[in-house]
C-alpha positions as CSV (number, residue, x, y, z in Angstrom):
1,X,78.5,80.9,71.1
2,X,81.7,82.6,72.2
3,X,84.8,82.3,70.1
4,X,87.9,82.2,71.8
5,X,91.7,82.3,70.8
6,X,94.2,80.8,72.9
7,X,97.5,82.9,72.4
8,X,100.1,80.5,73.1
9,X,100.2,76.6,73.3
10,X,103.1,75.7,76.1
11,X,102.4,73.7,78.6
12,X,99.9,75.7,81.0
13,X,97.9,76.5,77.7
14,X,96.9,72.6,78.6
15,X,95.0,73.4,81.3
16,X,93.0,76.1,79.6
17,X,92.2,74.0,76.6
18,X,91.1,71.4,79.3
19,X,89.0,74.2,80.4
20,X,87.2,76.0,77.1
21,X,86.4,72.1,76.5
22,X,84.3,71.9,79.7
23,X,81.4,74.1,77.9
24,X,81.2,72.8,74.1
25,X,77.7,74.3,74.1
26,X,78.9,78.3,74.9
27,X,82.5,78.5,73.6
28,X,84.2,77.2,70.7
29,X,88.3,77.4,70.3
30,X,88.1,79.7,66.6
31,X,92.3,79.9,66.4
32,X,95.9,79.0,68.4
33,X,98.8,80.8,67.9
34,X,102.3,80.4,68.7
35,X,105.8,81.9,67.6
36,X,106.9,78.4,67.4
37,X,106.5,77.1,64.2
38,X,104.2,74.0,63.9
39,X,103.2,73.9,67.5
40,X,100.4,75.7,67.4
41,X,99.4,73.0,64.5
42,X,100.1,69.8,67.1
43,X,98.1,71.4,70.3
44,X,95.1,71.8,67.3
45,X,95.8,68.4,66.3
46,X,95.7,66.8,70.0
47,X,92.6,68.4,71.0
48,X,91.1,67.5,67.9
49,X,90.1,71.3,67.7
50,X,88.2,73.0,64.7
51,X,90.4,75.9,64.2
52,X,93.0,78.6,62.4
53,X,96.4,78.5,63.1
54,X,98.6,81.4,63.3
55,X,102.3,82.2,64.1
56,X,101.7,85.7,65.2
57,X,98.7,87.2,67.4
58,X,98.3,90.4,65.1
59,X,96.3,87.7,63.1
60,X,93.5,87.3,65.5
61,X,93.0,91.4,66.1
62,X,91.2,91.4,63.3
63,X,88.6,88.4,63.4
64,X,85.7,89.9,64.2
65,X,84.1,86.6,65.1
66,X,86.3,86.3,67.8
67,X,85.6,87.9,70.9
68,X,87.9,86.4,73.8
69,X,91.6,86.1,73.6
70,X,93.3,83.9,76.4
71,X,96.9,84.8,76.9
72,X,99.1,81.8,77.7
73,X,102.7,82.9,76.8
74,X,105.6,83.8,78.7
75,X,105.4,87.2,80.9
76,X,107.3,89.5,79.0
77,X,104.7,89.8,76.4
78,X,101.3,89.2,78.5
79,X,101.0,93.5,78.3
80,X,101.8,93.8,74.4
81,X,99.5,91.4,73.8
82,X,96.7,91.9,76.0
83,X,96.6,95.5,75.4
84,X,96.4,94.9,71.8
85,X,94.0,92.4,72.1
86,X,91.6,94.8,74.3
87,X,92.2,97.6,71.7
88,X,91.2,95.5,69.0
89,X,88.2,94.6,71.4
90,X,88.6,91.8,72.6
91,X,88.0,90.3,76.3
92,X,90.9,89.0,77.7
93,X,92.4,86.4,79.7
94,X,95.7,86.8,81.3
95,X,98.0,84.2,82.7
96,X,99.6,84.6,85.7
97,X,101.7,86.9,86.4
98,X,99.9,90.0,84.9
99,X,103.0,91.5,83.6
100,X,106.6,91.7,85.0
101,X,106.4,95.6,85.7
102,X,103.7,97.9,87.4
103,X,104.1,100.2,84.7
104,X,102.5,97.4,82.4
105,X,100.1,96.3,84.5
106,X,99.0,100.0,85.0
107,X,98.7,100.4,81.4
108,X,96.6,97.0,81.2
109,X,93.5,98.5,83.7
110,X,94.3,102.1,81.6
111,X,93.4,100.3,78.4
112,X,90.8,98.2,79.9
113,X,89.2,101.1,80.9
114,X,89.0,103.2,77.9
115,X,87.8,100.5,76.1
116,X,85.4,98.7,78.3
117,X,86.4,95.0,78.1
118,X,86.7,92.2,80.5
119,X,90.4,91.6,81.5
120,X,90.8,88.9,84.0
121,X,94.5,87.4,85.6
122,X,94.6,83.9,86.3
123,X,94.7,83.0,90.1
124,X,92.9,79.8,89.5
125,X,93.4,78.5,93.5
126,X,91.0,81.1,94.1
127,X,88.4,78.5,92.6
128,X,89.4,76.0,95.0
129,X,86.9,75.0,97.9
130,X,89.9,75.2,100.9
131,X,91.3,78.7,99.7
132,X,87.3,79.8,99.4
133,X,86.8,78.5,102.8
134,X,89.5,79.9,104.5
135,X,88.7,83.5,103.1
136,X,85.1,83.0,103.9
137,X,86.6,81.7,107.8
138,X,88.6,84.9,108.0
139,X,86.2,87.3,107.0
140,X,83.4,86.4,108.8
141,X,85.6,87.0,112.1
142,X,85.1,83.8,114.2
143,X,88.3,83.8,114.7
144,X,89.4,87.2,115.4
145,X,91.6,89.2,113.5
146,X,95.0,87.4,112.5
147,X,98.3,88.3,114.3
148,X,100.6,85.9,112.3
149,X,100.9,84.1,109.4
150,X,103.1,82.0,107.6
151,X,102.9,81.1,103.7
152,X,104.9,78.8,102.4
153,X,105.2,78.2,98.2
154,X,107.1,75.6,98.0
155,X,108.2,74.1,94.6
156,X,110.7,71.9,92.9
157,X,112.2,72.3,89.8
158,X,115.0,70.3,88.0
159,X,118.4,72.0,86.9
160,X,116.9,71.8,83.0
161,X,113.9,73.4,84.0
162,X,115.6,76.5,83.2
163,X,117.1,75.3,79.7
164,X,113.6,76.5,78.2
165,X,114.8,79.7,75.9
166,X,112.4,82.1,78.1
167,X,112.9,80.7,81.6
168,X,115.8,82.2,84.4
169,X,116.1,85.5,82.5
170,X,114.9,88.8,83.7
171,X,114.1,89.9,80.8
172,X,111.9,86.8,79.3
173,X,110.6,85.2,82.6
174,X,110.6,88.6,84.7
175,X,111.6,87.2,87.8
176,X,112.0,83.8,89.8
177,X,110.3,81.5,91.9
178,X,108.9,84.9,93.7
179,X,106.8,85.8,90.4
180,X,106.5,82.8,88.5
181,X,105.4,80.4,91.1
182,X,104.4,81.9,94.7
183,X,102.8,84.8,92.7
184,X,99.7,82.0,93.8
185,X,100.1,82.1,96.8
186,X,100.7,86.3,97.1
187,X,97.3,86.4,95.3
188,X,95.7,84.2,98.0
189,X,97.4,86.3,100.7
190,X,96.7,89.2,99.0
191,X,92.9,88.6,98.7
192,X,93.1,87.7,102.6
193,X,94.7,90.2,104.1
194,X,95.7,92.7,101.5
195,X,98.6,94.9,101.0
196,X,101.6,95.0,104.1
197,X,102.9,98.5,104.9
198,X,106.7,97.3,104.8
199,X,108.6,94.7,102.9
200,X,112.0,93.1,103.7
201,X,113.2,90.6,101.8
202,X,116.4,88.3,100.8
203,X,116.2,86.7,96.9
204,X,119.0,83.8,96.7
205,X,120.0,81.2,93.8
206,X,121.1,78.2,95.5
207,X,120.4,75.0,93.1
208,X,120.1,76.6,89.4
209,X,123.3,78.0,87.7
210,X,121.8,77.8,84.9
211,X,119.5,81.1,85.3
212,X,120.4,85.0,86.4
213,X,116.6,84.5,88.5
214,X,116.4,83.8,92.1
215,X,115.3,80.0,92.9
216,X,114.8,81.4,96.7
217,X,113.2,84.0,98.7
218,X,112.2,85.0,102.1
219,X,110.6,87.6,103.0
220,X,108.9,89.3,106.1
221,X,105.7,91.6,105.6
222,X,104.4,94.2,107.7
223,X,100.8,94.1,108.2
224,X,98.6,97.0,111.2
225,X,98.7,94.5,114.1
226,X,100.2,91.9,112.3
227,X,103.5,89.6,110.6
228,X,103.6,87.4,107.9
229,X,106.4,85.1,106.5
230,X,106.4,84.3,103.2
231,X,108.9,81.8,101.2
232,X,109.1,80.9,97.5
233,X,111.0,78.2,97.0
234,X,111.8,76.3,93.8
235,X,114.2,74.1,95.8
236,X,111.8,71.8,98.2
237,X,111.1,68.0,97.6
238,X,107.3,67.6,98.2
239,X,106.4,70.8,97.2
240,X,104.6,71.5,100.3
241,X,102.2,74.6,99.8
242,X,100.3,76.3,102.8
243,X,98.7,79.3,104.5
244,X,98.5,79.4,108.1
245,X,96.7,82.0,109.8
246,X,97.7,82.2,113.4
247,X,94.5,84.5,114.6
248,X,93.5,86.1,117.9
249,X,91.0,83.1,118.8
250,X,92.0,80.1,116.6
251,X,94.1,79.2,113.8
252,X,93.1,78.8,110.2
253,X,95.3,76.7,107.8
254,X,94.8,75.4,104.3
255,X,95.1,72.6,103.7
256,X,92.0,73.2,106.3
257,X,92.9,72.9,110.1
258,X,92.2,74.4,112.8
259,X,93.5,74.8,116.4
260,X,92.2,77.1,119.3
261,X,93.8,77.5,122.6
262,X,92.9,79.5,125.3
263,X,94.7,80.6,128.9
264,X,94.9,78.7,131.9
265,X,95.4,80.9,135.2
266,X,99.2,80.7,134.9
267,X,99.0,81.8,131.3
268,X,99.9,78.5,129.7
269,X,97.5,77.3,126.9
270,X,95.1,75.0,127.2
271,X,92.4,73.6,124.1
272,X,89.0,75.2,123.0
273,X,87.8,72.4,121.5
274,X,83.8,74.3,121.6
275,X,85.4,77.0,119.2
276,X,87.1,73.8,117.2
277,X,83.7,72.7,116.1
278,X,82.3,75.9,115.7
279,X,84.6,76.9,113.2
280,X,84.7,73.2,111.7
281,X,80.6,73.0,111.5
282,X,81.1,76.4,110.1
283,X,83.8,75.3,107.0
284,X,81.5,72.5,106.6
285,X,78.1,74.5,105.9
286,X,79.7,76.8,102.9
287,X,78.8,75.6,99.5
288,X,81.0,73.5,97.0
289,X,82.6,75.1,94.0
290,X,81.2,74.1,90.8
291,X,84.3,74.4,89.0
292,X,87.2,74.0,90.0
293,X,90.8,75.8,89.2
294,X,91.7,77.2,85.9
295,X,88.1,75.2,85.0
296,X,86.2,77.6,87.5
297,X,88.0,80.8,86.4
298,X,87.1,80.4,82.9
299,X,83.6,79.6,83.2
300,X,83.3,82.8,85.1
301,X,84.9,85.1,82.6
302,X,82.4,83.0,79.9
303,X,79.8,84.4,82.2
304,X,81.0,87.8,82.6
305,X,81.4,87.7,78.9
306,X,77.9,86.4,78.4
307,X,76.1,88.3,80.7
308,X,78.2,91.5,80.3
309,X,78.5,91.2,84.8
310,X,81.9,91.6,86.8
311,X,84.9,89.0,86.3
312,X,85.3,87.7,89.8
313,X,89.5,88.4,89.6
314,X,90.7,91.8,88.3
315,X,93.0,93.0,86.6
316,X,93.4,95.1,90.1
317,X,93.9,92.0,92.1
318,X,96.6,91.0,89.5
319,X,98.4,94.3,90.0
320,X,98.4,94.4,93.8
321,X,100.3,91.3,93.4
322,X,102.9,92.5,91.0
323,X,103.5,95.7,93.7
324,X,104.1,93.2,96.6
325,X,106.4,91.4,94.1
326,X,107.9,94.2,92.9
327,X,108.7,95.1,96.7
328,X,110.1,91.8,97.5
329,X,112.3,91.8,94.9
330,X,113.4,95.9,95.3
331,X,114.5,94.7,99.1
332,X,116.4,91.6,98.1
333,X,118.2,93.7,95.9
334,X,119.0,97.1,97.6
335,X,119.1,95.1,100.8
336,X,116.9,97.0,102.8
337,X,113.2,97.3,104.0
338,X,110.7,98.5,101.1
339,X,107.2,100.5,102.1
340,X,104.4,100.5,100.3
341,X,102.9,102.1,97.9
342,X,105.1,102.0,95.3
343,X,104.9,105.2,92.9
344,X,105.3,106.0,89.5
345,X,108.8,107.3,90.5
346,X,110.2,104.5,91.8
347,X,113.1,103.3,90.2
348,X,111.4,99.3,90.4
349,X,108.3,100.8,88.5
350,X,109.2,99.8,85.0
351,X,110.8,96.7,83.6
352,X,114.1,99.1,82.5
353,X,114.4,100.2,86.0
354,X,114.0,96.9,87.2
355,X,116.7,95.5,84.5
356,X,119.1,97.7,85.8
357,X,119.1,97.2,89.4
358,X,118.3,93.1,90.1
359,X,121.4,90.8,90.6
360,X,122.2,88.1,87.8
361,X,123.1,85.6,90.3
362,X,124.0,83.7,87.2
363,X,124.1,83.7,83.6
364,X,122.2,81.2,81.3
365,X,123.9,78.4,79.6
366,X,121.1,76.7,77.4
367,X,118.4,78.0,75.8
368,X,116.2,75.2,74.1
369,X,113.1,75.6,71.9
370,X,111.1,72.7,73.8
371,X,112.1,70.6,76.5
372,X,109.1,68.4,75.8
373,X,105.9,66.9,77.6
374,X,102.8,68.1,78.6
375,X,103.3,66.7,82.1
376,X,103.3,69.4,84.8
377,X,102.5,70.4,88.3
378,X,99.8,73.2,88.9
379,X,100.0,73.1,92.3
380,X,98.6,72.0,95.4
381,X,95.0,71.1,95.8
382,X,95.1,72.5,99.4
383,X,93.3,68.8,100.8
384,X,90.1,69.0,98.8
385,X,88.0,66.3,99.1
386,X,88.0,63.9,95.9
């Protein structure tokens, strides 16, 4: 039996709890912790869990029952905790966004390494049949390499949503929409297509004047053959979130779609309807996903954890989406294009460096404890079948 604590009890530490609970028979919650006194006492009470609570992590390092510690608390401390949780070690599992800095993040894998843990960074859509088919449609090349493509994270989020005392401020929240929310859907490009050579991007606060953080960003990337346009947006009714591939032969979309032309003699397009179904039969013939979201990412670090195998997200797949972050948001600011790699000697590298360059667009007014309820959106479920 694994024995797990959950470091943090806002609100996405709901969906983990809903998670650990899935497999009564192979993990058991052993402690919650939060800064906040008496929450971490409620979330035990609601889940009706058999556990220690604590006000500070440094409690846990030193249980040597427990053996997995899931980090649910705001960015700016998802490093100093995780490292010391893997130094005292203990597997961990990070919510997104690894850390706000690549200098963090490198010193994550660094401590990782030397002590030979699991460390795994939520990208739970990854567990989600769609996303899984449309990575297993692009790699297997039936559509031919892709020439465009367009993500769009699109969120909306009330003026108070940035009242919470560690929201809107660089050096609490790390960043804006671009980090906190499309950081889901850079992963899922990311694991698609990987790095792009060149970055420009423009970061913009138009609805919250309430935060220094950008609400709004566009951004083009440079791919070998290829464009992509990505927007993060906290500022769109309907939240509409997709990835469309626009690929030699066909396009690929999730929410699943697909669409293949071919030339007529004068060059115009006309439908391939026989490549349609090929790649439709094809979607249709990969497996389900047992679990699903934040439920399937946890039962596979419980595996890895079990088993002593691979966790199926990295702390490397975290990073290279904090260095296409970290690009986006050095181009918005210095106002130019960005290439990548970014290097240890880059200004953007480390959360001071970053501190001192990013525009405040404005400054924060509130700063409450709790703004209540449990109630929030995850994201989409890219059109997976009920």
């Amino acid at each position: 039996m694994i024995q797990v604590a959950i470091i943090g009890t806002g609100n996405i530490a709901h969906s983990h709890i809903h998670a650990w609970l899935l497999f009564p028979e192979r993990a058991h919650i052993a402690a919650v912790v939060d800064i906040i006194p008496g929450k971490a006492q409620k979330f035990k009470e609601k889940y009706g869990l058999d556990c220690d609570v604590y006000l500070d992590h440094h409690d846990v390092l030193g249980r040597e029952d427990i053996s997995v510690m899931d980090v649910c608390t705001p960015p700016y401390v998802h490093a100093e905790i995780s490292i010391n949780g893997m130094k005292a070690g203990k597997n961990v599992i990070c919510e997104k966004p690894m850390a706000p800095s690549l200098a963090e993040c490198d010193e994550m894998i660094r401590v990782r390494d030397e002590t030979g843990v699991k460390l795994s960074i939520i990208a739970q859509n990854r567990f989600r049949k769609p996303i899984r088919d449309l990575k297993a449609l692009l790699d297997s090349g039936i559509a031919g390499p892709v020439r465009h493509a367009t993500v769009n994270s699109l969120w909306w989020r009330g003026h108070c949503y940035y009242d919470l005392w560690w929201r809107g401020t660089w050096e609490k929240e790390g960043g804006g929409c671009t980090l906190n929310h499309a950081v889901h859907h850079i992963d899922m490009l990311g694991w698609m297509m990987g790095l792009p050579k060149r970055v420009t991007s423009v970061l913009a606060n138009t609805a919250h004047d309430n935060a220094e953080v950008e609400d709004l960003s566009i951004s083009i990337l440079e791919y070998p053959g290829a464009l992509a346009s990505l927007t993060a947006s906290v500022v769109d009714h309907g939240e509409e979130q997709t990835l469309v591939f626009q690929c030699e032969k066909a396009q690929l979309a999730a929410p699943f779609s697909t669409f293949a032309s071919v030339s007529k003699p004068n060059g115009f397009p006309e439908r391939d309807e026989n490549l349609e179904k090929e790649i439709s039969d094809y979607a249709d013939s990969l497996p389900p996903v047992p679990y699903i979201g934040h439920d399937g990412q946890i039962e596979n670090v419980l595996t890895a954890v079990e088993n002593g195998t691979d966790v199926a997200i990295t702390a490397e797949d975290g990073r290279r989406t904090i260095e296409l972050i970290t690009a986006i948001y050095k181009s918005g600011t210095l106002k130019t294009a960005v290439e990548l790699p970014l290097l240890p000697d880059d200004p953007f590298y480390t959360v001071e460096g970053i501190m001192k360059s990013v525009p405040h667009f404005y400054e924060k007014t509130k700063s409450e404890i709790d703004l209540g309820g449990s109630d929030i959106t995850v994201g989409s479920d890219y059109g997976a079948k009920k």
